[in-house]
NUFITI-139396 format. One line per 3 residues: number of its first residue (from 1); their letters; for each residue x, y, z of N, C-alpha, C. Coordinates in steps of 0.2 Angstrom, whole numbers, plus 2048, in hexadecimal, padded with zeros to 3 digits. Atoms other than C-alpha are relative to their C-alpha. Layout:
N
NUM = a = X:Y:Z:X:Y:Z:X:Y:Z; ...
This chain:
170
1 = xxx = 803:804:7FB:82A:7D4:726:7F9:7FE:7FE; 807:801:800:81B:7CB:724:7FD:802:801; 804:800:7FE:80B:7CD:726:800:7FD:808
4 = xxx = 801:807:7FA:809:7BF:736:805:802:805; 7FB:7FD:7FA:81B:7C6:73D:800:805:802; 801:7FA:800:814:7D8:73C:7FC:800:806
7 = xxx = 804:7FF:7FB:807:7D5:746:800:7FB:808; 7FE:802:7F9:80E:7CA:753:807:806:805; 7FC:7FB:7FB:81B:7D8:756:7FC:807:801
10 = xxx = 805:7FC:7FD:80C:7E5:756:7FF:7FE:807; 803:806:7FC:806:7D9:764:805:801:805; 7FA:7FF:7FB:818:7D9:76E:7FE:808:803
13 = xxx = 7FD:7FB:800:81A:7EA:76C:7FA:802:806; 804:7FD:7FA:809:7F0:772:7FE:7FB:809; 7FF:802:7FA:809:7E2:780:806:806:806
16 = xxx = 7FA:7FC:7FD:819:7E9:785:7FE:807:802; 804:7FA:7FE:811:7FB:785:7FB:801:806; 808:800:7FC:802:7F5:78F:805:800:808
19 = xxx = 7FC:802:7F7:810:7F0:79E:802:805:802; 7FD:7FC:7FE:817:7FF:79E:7FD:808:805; 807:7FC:7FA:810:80C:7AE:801:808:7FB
22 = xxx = 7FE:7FA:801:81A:81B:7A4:7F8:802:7F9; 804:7FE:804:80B:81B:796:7FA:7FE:805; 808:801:7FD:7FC:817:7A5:7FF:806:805
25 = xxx = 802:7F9:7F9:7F2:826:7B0:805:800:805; 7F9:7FF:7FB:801:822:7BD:805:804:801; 7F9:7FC:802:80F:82A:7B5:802:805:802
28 = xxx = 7FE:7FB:7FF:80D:83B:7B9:7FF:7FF:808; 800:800:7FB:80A:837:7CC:805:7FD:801; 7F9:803:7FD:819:82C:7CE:805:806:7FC
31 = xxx = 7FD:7FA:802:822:83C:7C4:801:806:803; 801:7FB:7FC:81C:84A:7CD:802:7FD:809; 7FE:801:7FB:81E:840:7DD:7F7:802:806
34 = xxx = 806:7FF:7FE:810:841:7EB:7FB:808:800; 803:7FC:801:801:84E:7EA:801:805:806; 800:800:7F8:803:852:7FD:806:7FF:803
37 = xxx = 7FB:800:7FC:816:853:802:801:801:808; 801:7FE:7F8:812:85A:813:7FD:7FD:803; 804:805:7FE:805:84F:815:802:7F8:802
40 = xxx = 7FB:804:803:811:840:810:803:7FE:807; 7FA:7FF:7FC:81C:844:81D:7FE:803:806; 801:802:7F8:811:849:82C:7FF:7FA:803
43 = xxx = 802:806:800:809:839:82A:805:7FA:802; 7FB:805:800:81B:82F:826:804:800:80A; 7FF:7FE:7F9:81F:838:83A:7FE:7FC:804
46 = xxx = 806:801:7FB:812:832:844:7F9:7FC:7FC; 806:805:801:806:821:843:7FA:801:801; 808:7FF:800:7F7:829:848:7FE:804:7FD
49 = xxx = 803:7FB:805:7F6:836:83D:800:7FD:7F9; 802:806:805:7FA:829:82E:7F8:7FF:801; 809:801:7FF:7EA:821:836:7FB:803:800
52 = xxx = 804:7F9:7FE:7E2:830:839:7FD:803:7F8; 803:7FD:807:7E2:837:826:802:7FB:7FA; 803:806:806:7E3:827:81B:7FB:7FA:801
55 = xxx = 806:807:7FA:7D9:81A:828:7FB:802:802; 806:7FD:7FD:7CD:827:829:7FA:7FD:801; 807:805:802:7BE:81C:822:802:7FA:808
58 = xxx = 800:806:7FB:7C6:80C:82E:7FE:803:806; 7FF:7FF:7F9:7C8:817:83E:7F9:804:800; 808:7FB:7FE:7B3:81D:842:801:802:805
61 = xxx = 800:7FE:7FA:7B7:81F:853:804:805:804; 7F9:7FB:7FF:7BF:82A:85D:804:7FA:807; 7F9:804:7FF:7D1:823:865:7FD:7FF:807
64 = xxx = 7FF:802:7F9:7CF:81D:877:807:801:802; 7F9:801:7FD:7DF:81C:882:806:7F9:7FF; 7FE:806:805:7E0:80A:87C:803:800:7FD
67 = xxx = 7FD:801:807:7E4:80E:86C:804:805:7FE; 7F8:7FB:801:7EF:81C:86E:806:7FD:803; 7FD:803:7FF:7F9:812:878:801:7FA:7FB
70 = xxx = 7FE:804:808:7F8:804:868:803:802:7FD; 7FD:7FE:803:7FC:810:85E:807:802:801; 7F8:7FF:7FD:80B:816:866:807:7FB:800
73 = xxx = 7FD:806:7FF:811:804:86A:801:7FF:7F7; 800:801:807:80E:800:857:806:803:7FC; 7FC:7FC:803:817:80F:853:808:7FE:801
76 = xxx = 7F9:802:7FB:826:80B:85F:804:7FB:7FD; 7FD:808:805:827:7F9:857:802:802:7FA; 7FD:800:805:829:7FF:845:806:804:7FF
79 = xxx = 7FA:7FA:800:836:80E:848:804:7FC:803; 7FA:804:7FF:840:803:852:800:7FA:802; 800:807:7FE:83C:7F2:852:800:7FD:805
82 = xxx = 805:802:7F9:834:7EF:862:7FD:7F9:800; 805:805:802:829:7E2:865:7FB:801:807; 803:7FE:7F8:81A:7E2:872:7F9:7FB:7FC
85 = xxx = 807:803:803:809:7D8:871:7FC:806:804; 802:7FD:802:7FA:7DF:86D:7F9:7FC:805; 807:803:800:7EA:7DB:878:7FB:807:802
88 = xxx = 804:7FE:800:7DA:7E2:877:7F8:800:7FF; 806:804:802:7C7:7DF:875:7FE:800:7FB; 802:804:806:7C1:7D6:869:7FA:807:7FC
91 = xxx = 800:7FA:804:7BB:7E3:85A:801:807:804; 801:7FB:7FF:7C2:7F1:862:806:803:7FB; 7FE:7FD:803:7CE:7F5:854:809:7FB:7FF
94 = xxx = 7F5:802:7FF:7E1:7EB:856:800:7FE:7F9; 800:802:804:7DE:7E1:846:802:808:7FA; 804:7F9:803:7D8:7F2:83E:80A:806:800
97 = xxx = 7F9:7FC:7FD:7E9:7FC:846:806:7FB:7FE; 7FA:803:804:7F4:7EE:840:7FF:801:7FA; 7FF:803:807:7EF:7ED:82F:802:808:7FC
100 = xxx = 7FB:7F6:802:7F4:804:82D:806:7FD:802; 7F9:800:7FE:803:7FC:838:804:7FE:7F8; 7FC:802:807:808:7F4:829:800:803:7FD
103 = xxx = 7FD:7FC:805:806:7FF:81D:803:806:802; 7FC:7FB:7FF:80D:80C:826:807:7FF:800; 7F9:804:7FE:81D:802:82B:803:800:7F8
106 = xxx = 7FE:7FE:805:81E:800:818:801:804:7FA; 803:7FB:803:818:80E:80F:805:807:802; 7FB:7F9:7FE:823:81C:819:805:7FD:800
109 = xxx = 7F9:801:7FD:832:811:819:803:7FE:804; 7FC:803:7FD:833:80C:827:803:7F6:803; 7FF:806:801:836:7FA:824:7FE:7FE:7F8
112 = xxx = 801:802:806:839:7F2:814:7FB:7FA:7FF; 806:806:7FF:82F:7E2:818:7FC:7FE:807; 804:800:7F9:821:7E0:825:7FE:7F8:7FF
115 = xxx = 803:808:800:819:7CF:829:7FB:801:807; 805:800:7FE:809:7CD:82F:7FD:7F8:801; 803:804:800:803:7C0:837:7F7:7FD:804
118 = xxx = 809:7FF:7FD:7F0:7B8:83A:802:7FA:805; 802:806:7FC:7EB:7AB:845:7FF:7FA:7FD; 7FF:806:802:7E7:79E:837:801:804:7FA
121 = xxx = 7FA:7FC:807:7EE:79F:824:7F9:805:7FC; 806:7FB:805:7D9:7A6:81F:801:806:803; 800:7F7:7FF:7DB:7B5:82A:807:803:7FE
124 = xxx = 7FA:7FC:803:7ED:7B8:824:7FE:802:7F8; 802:800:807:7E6:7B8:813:7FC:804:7FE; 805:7F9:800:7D7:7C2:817:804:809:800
127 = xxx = 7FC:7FA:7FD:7E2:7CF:820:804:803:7F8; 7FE:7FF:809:7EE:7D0:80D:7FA:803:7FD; 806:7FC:807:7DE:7D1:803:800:808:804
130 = xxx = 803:7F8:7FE:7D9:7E0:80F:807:805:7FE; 7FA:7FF:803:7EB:7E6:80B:800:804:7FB; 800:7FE:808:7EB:7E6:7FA:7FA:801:7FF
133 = xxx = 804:7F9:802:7D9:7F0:7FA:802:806:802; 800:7FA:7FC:7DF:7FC:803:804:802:7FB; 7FC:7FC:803:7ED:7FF:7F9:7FD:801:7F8
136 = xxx = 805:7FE:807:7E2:7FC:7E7:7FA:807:800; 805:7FA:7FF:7D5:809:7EF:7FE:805:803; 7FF:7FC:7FB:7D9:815:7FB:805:806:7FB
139 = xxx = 7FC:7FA:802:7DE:825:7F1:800:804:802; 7FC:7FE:7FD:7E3:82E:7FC:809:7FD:800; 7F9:803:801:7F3:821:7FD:803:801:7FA
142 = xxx = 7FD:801:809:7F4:822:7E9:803:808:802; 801:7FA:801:7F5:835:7EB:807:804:804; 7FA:7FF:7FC:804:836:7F8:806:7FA:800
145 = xxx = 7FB:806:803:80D:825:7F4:7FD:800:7F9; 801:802:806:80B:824:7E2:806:7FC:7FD; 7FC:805:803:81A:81C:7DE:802:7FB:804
148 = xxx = 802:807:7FC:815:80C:7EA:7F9:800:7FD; 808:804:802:802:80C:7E6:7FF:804:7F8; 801:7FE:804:805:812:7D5:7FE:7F9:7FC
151 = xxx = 800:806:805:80B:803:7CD:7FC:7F9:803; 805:808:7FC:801:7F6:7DB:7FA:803:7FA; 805:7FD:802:7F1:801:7D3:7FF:7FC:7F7
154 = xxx = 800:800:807:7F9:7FF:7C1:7FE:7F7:7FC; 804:807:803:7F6:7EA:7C1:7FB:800:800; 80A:803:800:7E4:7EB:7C3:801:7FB:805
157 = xxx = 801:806:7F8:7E4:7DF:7D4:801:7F8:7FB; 7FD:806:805:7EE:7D2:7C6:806:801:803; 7FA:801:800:7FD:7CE:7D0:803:7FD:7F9
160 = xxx = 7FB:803:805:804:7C5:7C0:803:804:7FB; 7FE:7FC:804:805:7D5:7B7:805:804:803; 7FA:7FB:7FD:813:7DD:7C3:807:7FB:7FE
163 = xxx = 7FA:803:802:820:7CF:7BB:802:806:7FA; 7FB:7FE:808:820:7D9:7AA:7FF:806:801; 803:7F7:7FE:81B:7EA:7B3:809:804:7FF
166 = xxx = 7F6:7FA:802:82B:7F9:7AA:7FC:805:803; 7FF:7F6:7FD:82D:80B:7AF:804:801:7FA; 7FC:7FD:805:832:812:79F:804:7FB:7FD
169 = xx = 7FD:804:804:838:802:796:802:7FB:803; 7FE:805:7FC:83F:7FA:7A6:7FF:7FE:803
């Protein structure tokens, strides 16, 4: 092999290396599995406890009757596909309690794909970016989902790097 070929297959090789989560900090959490099983699986139960110990920072206030009746509604819609509108006063929380809906909906399972809609395509796009902080930096979530926010964590907030993202070569 030449010189020039050696170093372009150095080059692959360690590319290839770079994409793979089995050699990044990730590994042994997506192997072990959550740090918090119990915790996993109170949470996966019941939507206010979800919001309660990972939305802890989002939720300062304490629940009103409002909002437990949201949440409940919230909850009712994802476990069985419900539907119901949501009104309520303006900053008291809805945006805030949909956007844990989603990741609860998708994070425990119970739906494979959620869809969130804004009222124009900025605040849908907002609502996404807050999304995708949440799941880059909320470790609590890394800690009991690890193998959903391991490998979101694992691009560095580079979608384009999850095309070539392996697990062990694949």
């Amino acid at each position: 092999m030449s010189g020039r070929s050696e170093a372009l297959h150095y080059d692959r090789e360690k590319r290839i290396s770079a994409q793979d989560i089995a050699g990044s900090k990730y590994y042994d959490g997506i192997i072990k599995g959550p740090v918090n099983m119990a915790r996993r699986l109170r949470c996966t139960e019941s939507f206010r406890e979800f919001c309660e110990t990972y939305g802890k920072a989002a939720f300062t206030i304490a629940w009103s009757p409002y909002h437990i009746t949201a949440m409940e509604k919230i909850e009712s819609s994802i476990k069985n596909g419900s539907h119901f509108a949501l009104a309520m006063p303006r900053g008291s929380g809805k945006s805030t309690l949909c956007h844990w809906g989603m990741l609860y909906a998708t994070l425990c399972g119970w739906s494979q794909y959620a869809v969130y809609i804004g009222a124009t395509a900025s605040s849908s796009n907002r609502r996404l970016d807050n999304l995708k902080k949440t799941l880059r930096f909320n470790d609590l979530l890394l800690e009991d989902f690890p193998e959903i926010v391991g490998p979101i964590r694992f691009c560095q907030g580079e979608p384009r790097r999850a095309t070539g993202q392996k697990f062990l070569g694949e």
